[in-house]
C-alpha positions, 0 to 999 in steps of 0.5 A, spaced: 834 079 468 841 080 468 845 075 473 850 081 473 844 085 477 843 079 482 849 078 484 850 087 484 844 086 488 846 080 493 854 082 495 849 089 497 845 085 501 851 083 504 854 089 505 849 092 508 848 086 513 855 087 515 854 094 516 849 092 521 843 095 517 837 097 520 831 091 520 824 094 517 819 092 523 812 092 522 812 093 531 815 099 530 810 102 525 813 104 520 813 104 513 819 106 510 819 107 503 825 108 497 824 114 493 828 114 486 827 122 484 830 127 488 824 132 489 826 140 489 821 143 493 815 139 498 811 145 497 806 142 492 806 148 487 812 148 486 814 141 483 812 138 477 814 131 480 811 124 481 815 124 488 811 131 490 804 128 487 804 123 492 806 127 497 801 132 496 795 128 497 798 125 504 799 132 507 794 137 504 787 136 502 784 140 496 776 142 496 773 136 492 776 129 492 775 124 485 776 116 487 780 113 483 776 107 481 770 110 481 772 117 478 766 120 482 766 127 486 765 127 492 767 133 497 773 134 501 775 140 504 768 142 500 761 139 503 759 142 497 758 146 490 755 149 485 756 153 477 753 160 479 755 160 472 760 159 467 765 162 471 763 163 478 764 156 483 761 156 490 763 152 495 760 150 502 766 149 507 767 143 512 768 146 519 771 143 524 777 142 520 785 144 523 791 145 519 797 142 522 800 147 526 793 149 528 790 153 525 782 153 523 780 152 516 776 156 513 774 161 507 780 166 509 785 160 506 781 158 500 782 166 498 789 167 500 792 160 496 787 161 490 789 168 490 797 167 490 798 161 486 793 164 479 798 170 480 802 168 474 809 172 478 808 167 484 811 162 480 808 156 480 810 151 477 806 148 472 801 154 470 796 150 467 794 147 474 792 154 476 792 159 471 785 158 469 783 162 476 782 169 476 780 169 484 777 167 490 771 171 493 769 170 501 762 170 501 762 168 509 767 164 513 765 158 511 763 161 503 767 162 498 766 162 491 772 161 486 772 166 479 775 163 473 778 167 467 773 164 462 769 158 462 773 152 463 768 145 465 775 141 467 775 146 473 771 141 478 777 135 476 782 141 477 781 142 484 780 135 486 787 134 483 793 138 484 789 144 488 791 143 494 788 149 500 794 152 504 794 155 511 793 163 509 797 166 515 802 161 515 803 161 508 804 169 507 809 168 513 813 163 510 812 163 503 814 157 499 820 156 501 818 156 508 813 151 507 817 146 502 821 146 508 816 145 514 810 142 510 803 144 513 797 142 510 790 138 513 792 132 510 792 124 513 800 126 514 803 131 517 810 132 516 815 131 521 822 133 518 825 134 511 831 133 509 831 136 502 832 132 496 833 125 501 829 125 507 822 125 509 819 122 515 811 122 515 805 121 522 799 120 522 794 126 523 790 123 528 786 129 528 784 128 521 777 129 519 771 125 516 775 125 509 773 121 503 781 119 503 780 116 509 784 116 515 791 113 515 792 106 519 799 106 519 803 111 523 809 113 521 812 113 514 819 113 512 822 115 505 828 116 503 831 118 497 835 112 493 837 113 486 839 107 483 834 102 483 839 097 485 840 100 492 834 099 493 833 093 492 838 091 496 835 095 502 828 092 500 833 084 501 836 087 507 829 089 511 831 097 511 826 098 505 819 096 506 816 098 500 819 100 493 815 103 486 817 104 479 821 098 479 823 096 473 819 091 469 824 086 469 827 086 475 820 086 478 820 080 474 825 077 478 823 079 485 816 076 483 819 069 484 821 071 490 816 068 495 818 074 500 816 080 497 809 082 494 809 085 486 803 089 483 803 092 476 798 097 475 798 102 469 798 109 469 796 115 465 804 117 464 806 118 457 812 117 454 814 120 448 820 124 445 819 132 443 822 136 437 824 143 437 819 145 431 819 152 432 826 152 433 827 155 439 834 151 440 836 155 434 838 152 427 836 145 428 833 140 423 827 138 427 824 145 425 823 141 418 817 136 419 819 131 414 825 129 419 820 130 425 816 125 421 822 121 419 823 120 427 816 117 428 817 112 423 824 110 426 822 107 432 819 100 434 814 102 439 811 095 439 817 093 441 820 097 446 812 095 449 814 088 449 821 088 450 823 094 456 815 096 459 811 090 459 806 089 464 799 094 463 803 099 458 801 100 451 802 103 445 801 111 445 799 115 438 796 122 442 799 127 446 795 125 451 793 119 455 787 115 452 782 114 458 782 122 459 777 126 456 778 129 449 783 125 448 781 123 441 784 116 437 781 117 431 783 123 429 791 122 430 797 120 425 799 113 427 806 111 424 808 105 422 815 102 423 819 103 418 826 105 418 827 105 410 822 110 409 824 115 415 831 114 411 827 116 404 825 122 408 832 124 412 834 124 405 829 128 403 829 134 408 837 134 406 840 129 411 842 124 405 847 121 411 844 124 417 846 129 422 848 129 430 843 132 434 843 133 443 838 128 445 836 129 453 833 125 458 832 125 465 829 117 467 829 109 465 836 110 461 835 104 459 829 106 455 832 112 452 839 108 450 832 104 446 831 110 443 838 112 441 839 105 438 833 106 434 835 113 431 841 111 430 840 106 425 836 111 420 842 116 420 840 120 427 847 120 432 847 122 439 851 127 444 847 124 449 845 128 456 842 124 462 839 130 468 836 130 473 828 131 472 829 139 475 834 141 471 831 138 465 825 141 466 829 148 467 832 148 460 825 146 457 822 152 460 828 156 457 827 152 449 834 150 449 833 143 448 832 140 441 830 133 442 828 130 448 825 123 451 820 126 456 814 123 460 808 127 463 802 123 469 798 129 467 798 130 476 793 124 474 788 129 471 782 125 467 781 130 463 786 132 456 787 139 457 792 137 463 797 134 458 795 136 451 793 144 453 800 144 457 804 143 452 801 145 446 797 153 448 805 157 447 806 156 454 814 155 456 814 148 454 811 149 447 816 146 442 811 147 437 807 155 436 804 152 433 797 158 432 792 153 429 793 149 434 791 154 440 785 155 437 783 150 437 785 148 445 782 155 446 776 153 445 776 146 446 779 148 454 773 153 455 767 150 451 761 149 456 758 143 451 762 137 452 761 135 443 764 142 441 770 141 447 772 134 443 771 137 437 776 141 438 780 137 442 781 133 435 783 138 431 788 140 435 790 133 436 790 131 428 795 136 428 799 135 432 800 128 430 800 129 422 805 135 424 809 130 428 811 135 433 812 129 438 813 122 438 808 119 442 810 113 444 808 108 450 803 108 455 807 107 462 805 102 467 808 102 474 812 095 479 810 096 486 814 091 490 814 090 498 815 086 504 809 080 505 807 085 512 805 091 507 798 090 505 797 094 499 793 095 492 795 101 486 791 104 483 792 106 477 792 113 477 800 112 478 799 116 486 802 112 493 796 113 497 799 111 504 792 111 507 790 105 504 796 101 506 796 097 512 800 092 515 799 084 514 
């Protein structure tokens, strides 16, 4: 811990104080929470961030639910289901259930959201959470059956994830700015106001049904945005905040000396790793050679920057997937080892005999990102260094204007590899890569119906991917969760603030 950060942080408590800042109270029933990335857009399809994962299990619901420890099924705004065959589900619905403004939840819904967010010219954020269904059919009011495209066995993880059922008449009204603006879902929460990008202000749904989520003990929920995570912790010191996450690992080191805050360290299935414009789409770069490509992954000490900057549960990554999701094949990837000579031998090879000056974005963890500069910079690689927000980043991907980046991806914490690998890699806007051996690969390991084929093939794609070095995995996160000592709470390690298991001491 720098002392720098501790006085920083000690002559912000005082500022605060004298400022008269407002004391977090557990009588008053309410959580307030720092956030430290602004969220674009509440509407859950129409945000790729972690910020909006979270908010999206608090105030909708999907049709399935998978426990986050135990990683079985159960239903949720489905009391049942069943494969009628390779491309068809059947879903029995809850009844009973009533949306936030009132409405009724029925089949009605479950068509309306299926069928908007699968069309590709809706807009939806990340595609490869829905582009997989061809349609929703209403059998009866509370029957529906969803009809995929082609067989894809990780539907049923899908729709217990980041597929989320939305009022149909409301929706068609408002649309997704509408409801970004004024959220309405079925959740444990409902919205109470929204201040885009700095302000949310979550209450208990004291109608909410017999879900396997669980209803909510603590009744309101206060978040706010506040990028630097110094502020924050000042707030947390002031009693303003009650509960920060994502804090970094040695900061949280210090605060778990403190006797009157609570530090938890979970892991995630977030992976960091650093992508190459190997097809070129940035325009005439040196990644598009693979000796340089390799040359990168041999520039950096993973082991240390683990050991150094993460800590706690992180760990090396080899993949570009994260290792517990299934299909996500170890033993078939390229593991390169540190060795700053041999990049330099083949930057040397590939015609960069003294380097070359390359942009380098990155949109979180500066510290780690200037980590990794250092490493390329020893080898001969410099820098014009561009730090973005997570959206605008994610916009000049999408359009390949970015020759090298340091990114990170949760997967919306989907325990299956076609979330992370298929979404990078099947020609799609973010594909650095275009890779034609690598798609067919994915094809039919995202569509086989029998688990051996799905892993064969998920390993073929994975050995090429790494032996063409196209990224550079690199790390495993884990998460700092710090709160007052009145806030009950454990993580889980699917990297998702569930308000509805926190409750006050």
């Amino acid at each position: 811990m720098k002392q720098s950060w501790f006085k920083t942080t000690i002559a912000s408590v005082a500022l605060i104080a004298a400022c008269g800042g407002a004391w977090a109270e557990k009588a008053n029933d309410t959580l307030r929470v720092g956030f430290t990335k602004e969220l674009e857009n509440v509407d859950s399809f129409f945000n790729s961030s972690r910020e909006g994962v979270v908010l999206q299990r608090a105030i909708w619901d999907g049709l399935i639910y998978r426990d986050p420890i135990t990683n079985e099924y159960s239903g949720n705004l489905a009391t049942a289901w069943e494969w009628i065959d390779d491309v068809t589900l059947e879903f029995k619905l809850r009844e009973g259930v009533t949306f936030h403004n009132g409405e009724a939840f029925n089949a009605d819904d479950v068509v309306y959201t299926v069928n908007f967010v699968s069309k590709e010219e809706n807009g939806v954020k990340t595609q490869r959470n829905v582009n997989w269904m061809k349609s929703a059919e209403k059998i009866d009011d509370y029957t529906v059956r969803i009809h995929l495209k082609e067989a894809f066995p990780a539907a049923v993880e899908f729709l217990s994830g980041p597929v989320s059922m939305y009022p149909n008449e409301y929706y068609a009204e408002v649309g997704p700015s509408g409801m970004g603006l004024n959220p309405v879902g079925t959740g444990p929460y409902k919205v109470v106001s929204v201040v885009p990008g700095q302000h949310f202000v979550l209450q208990k749904n004291d109608g909410y049904h017999d879900s396997p989520k669980g209803k909510a003990s603590i009744t309101n929920v206060d978040i706010r945005t506040i990028p630097d995570v110094n502020t924050q912790m000042a707030e947390l010191f002031s009693g303003s905040l009650d509960l920060i996450w994502q804090v970094p690992a040695d900061q949280a080191e210090k605060l778990a000396q403190m006797d009157q805050f609570t530090v938890s360290n979970e892991s995630t299935m977030r992976v960091g790793y650093l992508s190459m414009d190997a097809a070129g789409r940035s325009g005439d770069t040196p990644f598009t050679d693979v000796r340089v490509r390799r040359a990168v992954n041999h520039a950096i000490n993973r082991q240390e920057l683990v050991d150094a900057l993460l800590k706690g549960k992180s760990k090396v990554v080899w993949t570009p997937c994260f290792p517990s999701q299934f299909g996500c094949v170890q033993d078939t990837a390229t593991e390169y080892e540190y060795n700053p000579e041999k990049a330099k031998a083949l930057l040397a090879e590939a015609g960069y005999p003294d380097g070359f000056t390359t942009e380098f974005y990155a949109y979180r963890n500066r510290e780690y990102a200037e980590a990794i500069l250092s490493y390329l910079n020893a080898v001969g690689i410099k820098a014009d260094f561009k730090y973005l927000q997570y959206s605008a980043l994610r916009e000049l991907n999408m359009t390949g204007d970015v020759p090298l980046a340091f990114l990170t991806w949760g997967s919306f914490s989907i325990n299956d590899a076609s979330a992370m690998v298929s979404q990078f890699f099947k020609h799609g806007s973010l594909d650095d890569a275009r890779d034609d051996q690598v798609l067919a690969d994915l094809t039919i390991a995202d569509s086989a119906t029998d688990d051996a084929t799905r892993i064969e093939h998920y390993g073929k794609a994975i050995a090429r991917i790494t032996d063409q070095a196209y990224w550079a995995p690199m790390f495993s996160y884990n998460t700092n969760y710090v709160s007052t000592k009145e806030v009950e709470y454990t993580p889980t390690a699917d990297e998702v603030l569930r308000f509805t298991t926190m409750t006050w001491n």
